[in-house]
PAZAPA-4460 file (N, C-alpha, C; in steps of 0.05 Angstrom, whole numbers, plus 32768, in hexadecimal, padded with zeros to 4 digits):
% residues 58
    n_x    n_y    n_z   ca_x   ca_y   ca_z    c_x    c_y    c_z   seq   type   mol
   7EA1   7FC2   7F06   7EAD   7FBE   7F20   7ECB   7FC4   7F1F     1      X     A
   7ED3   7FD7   7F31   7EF9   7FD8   7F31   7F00   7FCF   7F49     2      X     A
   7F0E   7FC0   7F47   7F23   7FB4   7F65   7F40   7FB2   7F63     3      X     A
   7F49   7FBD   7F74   7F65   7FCD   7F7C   7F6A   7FBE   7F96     4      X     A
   7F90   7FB9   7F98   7F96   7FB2   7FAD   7FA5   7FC6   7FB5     5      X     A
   7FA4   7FC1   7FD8   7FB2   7FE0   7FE4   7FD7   7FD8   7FEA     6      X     A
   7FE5   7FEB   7FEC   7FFC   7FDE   7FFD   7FF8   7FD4   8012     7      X     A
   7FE3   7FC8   801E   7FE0   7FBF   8039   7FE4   7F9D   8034     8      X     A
   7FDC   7F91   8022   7FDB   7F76   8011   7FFA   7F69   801D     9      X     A
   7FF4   7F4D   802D   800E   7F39   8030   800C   7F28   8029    10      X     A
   7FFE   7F26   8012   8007   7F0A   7FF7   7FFB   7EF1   8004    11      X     A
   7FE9   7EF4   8017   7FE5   7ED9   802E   7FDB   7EC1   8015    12      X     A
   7FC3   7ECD   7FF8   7FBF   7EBB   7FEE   7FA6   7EB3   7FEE    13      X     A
   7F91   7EBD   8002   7F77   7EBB   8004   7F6F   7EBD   7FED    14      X     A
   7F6E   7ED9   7FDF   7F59   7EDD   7FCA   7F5B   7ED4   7FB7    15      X     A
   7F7A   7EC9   7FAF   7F80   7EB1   7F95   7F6C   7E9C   7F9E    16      X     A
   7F74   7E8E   7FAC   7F66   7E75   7FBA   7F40   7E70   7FB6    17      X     A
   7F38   7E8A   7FB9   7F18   7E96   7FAF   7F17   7E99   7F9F    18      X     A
   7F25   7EA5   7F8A   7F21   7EAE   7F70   7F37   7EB6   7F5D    19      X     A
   7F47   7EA2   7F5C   7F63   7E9D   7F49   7F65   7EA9   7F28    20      X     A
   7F41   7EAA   7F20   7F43   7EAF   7F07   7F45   7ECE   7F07    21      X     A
   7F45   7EE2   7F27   7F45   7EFA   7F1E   7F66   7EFD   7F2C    22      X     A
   7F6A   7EFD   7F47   7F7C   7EFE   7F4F   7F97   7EE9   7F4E    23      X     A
   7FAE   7EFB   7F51   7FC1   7EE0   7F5A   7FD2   7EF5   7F67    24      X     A
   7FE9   7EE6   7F75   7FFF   7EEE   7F82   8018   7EEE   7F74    25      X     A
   802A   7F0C   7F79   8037   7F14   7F76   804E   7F1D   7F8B    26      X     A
   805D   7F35   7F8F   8065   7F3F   7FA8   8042   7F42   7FB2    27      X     A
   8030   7F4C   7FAA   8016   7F50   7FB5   8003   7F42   7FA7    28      X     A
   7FE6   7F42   7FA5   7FD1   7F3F   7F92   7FD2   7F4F   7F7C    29      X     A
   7FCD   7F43   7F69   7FC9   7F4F   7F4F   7FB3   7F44   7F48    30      X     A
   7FA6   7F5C   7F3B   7F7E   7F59   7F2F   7F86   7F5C   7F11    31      X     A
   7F7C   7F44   7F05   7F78   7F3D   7EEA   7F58   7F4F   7EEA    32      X     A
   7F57   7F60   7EE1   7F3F   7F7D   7EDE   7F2D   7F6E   7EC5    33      X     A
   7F3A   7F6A   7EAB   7F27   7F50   7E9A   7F1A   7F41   7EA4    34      X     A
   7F23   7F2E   7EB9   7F13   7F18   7EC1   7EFE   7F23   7ED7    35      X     A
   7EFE   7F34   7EE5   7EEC   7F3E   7EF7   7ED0   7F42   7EF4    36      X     A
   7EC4   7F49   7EDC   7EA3   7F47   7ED3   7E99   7F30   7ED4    37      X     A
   7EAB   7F17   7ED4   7E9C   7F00   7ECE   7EA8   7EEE   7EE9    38      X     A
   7EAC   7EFD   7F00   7EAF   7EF0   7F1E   7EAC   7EFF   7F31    39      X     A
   7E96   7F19   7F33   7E92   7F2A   7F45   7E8C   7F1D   7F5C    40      X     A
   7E7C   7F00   7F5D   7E74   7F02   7F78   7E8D   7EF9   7F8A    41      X     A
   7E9F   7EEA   7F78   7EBD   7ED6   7F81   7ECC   7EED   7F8C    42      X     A
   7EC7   7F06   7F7F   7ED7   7F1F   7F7C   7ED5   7F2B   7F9A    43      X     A
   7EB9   7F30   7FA5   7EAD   7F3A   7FBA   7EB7   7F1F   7FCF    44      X     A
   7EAB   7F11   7FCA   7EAC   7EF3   7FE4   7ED9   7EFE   7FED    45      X     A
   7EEF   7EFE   7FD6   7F05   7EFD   7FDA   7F08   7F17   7FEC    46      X     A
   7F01   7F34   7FE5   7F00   7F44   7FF5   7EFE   7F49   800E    47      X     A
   7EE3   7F3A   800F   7EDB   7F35   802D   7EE7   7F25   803A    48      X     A
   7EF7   7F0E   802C   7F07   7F04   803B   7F29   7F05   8041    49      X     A
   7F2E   7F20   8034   7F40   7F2C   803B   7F4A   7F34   8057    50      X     A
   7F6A   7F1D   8060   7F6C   7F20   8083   7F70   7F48   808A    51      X     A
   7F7E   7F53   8074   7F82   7F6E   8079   7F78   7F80   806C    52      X     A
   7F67   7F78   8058   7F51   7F8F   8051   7F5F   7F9C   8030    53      X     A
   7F6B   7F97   802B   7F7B   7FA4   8012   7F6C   7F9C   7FFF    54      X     A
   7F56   7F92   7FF9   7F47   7F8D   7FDE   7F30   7FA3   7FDB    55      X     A
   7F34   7FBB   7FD0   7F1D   7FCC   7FCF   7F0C   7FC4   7FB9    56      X     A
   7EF3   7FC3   7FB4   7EE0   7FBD   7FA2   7ECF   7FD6   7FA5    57      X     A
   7ECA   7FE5   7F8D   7EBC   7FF6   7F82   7EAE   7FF7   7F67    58      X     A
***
């Protein structure tokens, strides 16, 4: 699974809050890419709850 954040990302904090062990905040989200095989569904659920959409999952 690869997930990328877009320049669209305003640090609101959601997807830490869902899933801290992949994401955290910076000027934007940053994806810890290691930890992501072992929290796909935390991974997907944060995406989707993305207010502006900047979490692509592929």
């Amino acid at each position: 699974m690869n997930v990328s954040i877009s320049d669209d990302c305003i640090a609101c904090g959601a997807c830490e809050s869902i899933c801290g062990d992949v994401f955290s905040i910076e000027d934007k989200a940053v994806v810890d890419a290691s930890a992501v095989a072992n929290n796909e569904d935390s991974v997907k659920e944060a995406a989707d709850a993305c207010p502006v959409g900047a979490i692509t999952v592929e």
